[in-house]
Residue, then its C-alpha position, 0 to 999 in steps of 0.5 A: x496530537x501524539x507528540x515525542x515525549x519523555x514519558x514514551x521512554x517509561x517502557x522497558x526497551x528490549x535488550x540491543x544486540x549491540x553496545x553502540x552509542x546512539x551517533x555510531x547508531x545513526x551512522x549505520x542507519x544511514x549507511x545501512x539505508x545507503x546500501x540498498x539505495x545503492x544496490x537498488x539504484x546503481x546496481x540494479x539488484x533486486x529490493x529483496x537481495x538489497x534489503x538483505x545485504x543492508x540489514x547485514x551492512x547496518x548491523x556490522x557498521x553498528x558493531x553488533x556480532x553478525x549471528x545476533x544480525x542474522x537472527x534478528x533479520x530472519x526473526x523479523x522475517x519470519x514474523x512478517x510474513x506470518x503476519x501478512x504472507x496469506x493475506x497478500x497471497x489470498x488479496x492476490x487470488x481474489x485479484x486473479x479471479x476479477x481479472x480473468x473471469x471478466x468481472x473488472x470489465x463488468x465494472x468497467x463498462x457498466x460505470x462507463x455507459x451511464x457517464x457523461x464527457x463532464x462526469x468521466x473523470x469521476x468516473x474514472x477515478x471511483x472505477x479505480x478506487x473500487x477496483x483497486x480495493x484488492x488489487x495491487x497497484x500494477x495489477x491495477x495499472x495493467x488492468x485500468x490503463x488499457x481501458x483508459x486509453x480505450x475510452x480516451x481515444x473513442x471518446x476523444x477525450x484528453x488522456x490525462x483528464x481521465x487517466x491521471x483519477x485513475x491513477x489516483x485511485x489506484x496509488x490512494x488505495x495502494x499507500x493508504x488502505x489494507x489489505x495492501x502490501x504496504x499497509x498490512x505491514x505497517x500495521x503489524x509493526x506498530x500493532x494498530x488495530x485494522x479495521x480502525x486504520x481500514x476506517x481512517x485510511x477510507x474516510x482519508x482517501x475520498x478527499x485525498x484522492x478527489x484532490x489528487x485525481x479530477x481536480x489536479x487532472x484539470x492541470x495536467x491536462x493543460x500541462x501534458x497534451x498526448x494522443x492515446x497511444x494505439x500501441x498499447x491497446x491489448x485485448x481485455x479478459x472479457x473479449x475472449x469470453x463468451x460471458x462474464x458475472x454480473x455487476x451486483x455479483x462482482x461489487x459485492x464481493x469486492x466489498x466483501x471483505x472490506x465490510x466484513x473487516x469494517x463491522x468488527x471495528x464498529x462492533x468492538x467499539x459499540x461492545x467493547x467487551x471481550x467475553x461477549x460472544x456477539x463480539x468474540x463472532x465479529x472478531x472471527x468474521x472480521x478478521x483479515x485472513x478469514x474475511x478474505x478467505x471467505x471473499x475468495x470462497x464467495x467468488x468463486x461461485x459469483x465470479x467464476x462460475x458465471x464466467x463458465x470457469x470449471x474445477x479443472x481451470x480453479x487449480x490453475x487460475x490460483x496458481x497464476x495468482x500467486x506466482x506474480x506475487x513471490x518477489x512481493x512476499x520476498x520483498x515484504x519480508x525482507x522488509x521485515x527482517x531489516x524493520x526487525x535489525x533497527x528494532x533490535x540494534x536500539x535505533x528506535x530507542x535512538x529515535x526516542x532519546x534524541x527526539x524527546x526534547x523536539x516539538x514535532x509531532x510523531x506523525x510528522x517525523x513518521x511521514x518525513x522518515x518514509x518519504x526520505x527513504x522513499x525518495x532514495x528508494x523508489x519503493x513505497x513498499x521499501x519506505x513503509x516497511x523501513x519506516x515502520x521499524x523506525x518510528x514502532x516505538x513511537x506507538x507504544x503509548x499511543x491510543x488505538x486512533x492515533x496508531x491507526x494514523x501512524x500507520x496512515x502518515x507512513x503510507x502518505x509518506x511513502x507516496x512522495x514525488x515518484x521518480x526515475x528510480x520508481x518501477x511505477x513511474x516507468x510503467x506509467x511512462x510506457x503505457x501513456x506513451x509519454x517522455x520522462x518531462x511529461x512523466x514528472x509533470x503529470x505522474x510525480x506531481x500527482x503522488x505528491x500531492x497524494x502524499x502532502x494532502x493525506x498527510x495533513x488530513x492524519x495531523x488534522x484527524x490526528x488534533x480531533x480525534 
């Protein structure tokens, strides 16, 4: 296991834009992290304006000169969303494209017709994971919940047994596997290689997810016992066409990516060897912007198509695609830009010199930092990005694997207890129709346990691997 040690120091640190010890450094950390739960919480502001104004904050209370703060924030900006703005925006796209040209619903209804009332949690929960694969978490709740309520009231079956593995699968892929948000980001601050940490994040999640979903399901059921609220039924994307791509079609090129990604991991750890041109293909292929480019491509004729989607709606469907997902770039980026105000203020230097005498591990200090600033936040997405430019530092001695889990042990992390300042947690409440009581018992404790299973499957991988 990667432990905090003197030897990680040995790097020459990048020149602080301020001269501040490291006790005037942990103070602005924490109050640069108490303004944007402040804003966020007390005043309602958008994470975006609020993790712009504590990037400025931690640089004043650090007593670095406000045109350094500015540069470092905008630099770390910029490069954030250089390094996963298309992707977001192409996961997005292919996200539309399964919605509206029914293909979800293909999944959906055709996993659904060979289940049993004994098999439907699983069901459910493998329909979730599958589909949430390049969908983002509210997407995925918008698209699965009405379903979910559907089959729990003709069925007669009890809600949370079934709709807490649904959501389940939608948090795990969300916290844990790229091409996601939080993920992406995470891996582009401590440099991990992708398709390693998409491998880890996949083989951590089965278990994570079966735990989190049928298996605590039982619980919530005997726990939280509501009807399906009629009122949240809406119309799907299928009922308003007159046919839709086929189940092959739609699996295939959901996977699409996350195979393409997967095949260059496993040819760069066969090969080995950068020259070789079966590798140097593979890197092409398998490269994130390209693997997903291509998925959008393919899906146009596997799921548009078949759906009777002409040129003239190809325009507007992208352009629907994108739109939800401007305060998620902003957000991401602005993560960015404070990730890159800790860096250059010399807080993760702090980190190290003060934690090189302790015997916790890194992995555990990364998955305790983002599940502190997710409690306080409410944002997974706002707990990696923070938390990435926390613990960065902590991988530069660290082998391919071990970065990987990193990555991995924030995203666990920054799943803890969901809780009222969650824009999540409302959502779920609303569309199950329950109280804020039954909320906590079911949804909070089920992404708590995501959180603490993950995490200990990254420090169990983290011991034999």
């Amino acid at each position: 296991m990667t432990r905090l040690s003197v030897e990680m120091l040995a790097a020459d640190p990048v020149e602080p834009i301020t001269s501040a010890g490291h006790a005037q450094l942990g103070i602005a950390v924490l109050l640069g992290i108490a303004v944007i739960v402040l804003l966020i919480t007390k005043f309602k502001l958008h994470a975006f304006l609020s993790l712009t104004i504590g990037s400025l904050a931690l640089g004043a209370f650090a007593g670095a000169p406000l045109d350094k703060v500015i540069t470092s924030f905008t630099a770390g900006l910029g490069s954030t969303v250089a390094g996963v703005g298309v992707l977001i925006a192409l996961g997005a796209i292919l996200g539309k494209m399964l919605a509206d040209s029914g293909g979800a619903d293909q999944i959906v209804d055709t996993i659904l017709a060979k289940a049993t009332p004994r098999s439907m949690p699983w069901t459910m929960v493998l329909i979730a994971s599958v589909i949430g694969l390049p969908l983002f978490f509210e997407v995925g709740i918008v698209l699965l919940i009405p379903v979910v309520l559907m089959v729990a009231k003709r069925g007669n079956y009890s809600l949370m047994r079934i709709g807490i593995p649904a959501l389940a699968g939608l948090s795990v892929m969300h916290g844990l596997v790229p091409p996601h948000p939080g993920p992406l980001v995470a891996i582009d601050a401590v440099d991990a290689n992708l398709g390693v940490t998409l491998a880890l994040g996949v083989l951590i999640a089965i278990p994570t997810v079966i735990i989190a979903g049928p298996v605590f399901s039982k619980y919530a059921a005997r726990w939280v016992d509501v009807p399906a609220p009629d009122r949240m039924i809406p119309q799907r994307a299928s009922e308003r066409l007159d046919k839709r791509p086929s189940f092959g079609a739609t699996l295939a090129t959901i996977l699409l990516p996350v195979v393409l990604m997967l095949l260059k991991a496993l040819v760069d750890i066969i090969i080995d060897d950068p020259d070789n041109v079966v590798q140097r293909t593979f890197d092409v292929i398998g490269n994130p912007l390209i693997a997903l480019l291509v998925s959008v491509i393919v899906g146009i004729f596997t799921l548009l198509r078949p759906a009777g989607f002409g040129k003239d709606r190809l325009s507007g469907l992208v352009e629907k695609g994108l739109a939800p997902i401007a305060g998620i770039l902003l957000i991401v980026g602005a993560g960015g830009g404070f990730k890159q105000t800790l860096i250059d203020s010399g807080v993760g230097q702090m980190v190290l010199d003060i934690s090189k005498d302790w015997s916790i591990p890194a992995l555990l200090l990364a998955w305790l930092i983002a599940v502190v600033i997710r409690l306080a936040t409410g944002s997974a997405t706002v707990a990696t990005v923070s938390a990435a430019g926390l613990v960065a530092p902590l991988a530069a001695d660290m082998s391919t694997t071990h970065a990987a889990l990193l990555v991995l042990a924030i995203g666990a992390g920054s799943l803890f207890f969901s809780h009222v300042n969650d824009a999540g947690f409302w959502l779920v409440k609303e569309y199950f129709g329950l109280n804020v009581g039954q909320t906590i018992k079911t949804w909070s404790v089920m992404e708590t346990i995501i959180s603490v299973v993950a995490g200990a499957l990254v420090l169990l991988l983290s011991l034999v691997i």
